[in-house]
C-alpha positions, 0 to 999 in steps of 0.5 A: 722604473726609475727616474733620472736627475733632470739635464743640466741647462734643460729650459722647464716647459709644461705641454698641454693639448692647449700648449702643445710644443715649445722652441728652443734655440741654441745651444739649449737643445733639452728641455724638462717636460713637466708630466701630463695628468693623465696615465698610458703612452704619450708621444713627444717629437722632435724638428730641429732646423738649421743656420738656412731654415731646412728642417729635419724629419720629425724624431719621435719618443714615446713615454709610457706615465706609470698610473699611480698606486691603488691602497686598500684597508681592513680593519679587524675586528669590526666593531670592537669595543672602545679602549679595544685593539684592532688591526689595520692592514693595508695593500697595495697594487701598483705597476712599480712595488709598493715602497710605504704604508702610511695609517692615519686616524681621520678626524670625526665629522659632524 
């Protein structure tokens, strides 16, 4: 799964349940839809009406929004000493392939 470069001319919209549809007039016909927060198939559609006010049939696409990864850590051994070695070493799960491991120390807290 890949993503493309966003359509030249295309107006940036956000939908939300709240804003759930836009229009455009022409020539504009696309328009760069900022990605709901949430995981799973979302459908969008499309009506478009002429120069005499008659509207089309609705047109509809479906978007299926990839979950994002899941990390997991082991550190081994545990405890160790202090001035010891361990080993970090992370997984992944995720529907696309795991392109980055990064291991940060966290700060303490007090």
């Amino acid at each position: 799964m890949g993503t493309t470069a966003p359509v030249a001319g295309a107006a940036p919209v956000v939908l939300t349940p709240t804003n759930p549809s836009t229009t455009t007039t022409a020539p504009t016909s696309s328009v760069e839809v900022t990605v709901p927060s949430t995981t799973g198939t979302v459908k969008f559609s499309l009506v478009v009406t002429d120069n005499l006010g008659v509207q089309s049939a609705p047109a509809y696409a479906e978007v299926t929004i990839q979950s994002p990864p899941t990390a997991v850590l082991t550190a081994a051994p545990s405890p160790v000493t202090e001035g010891g070695t361990i080993t970090l070493t992370g997984t992944g799960n995720t529907t696309g392939s795991i392109s980055k491991y990064t291991f940060s120390l966290v700060p303490a807290t007090s």
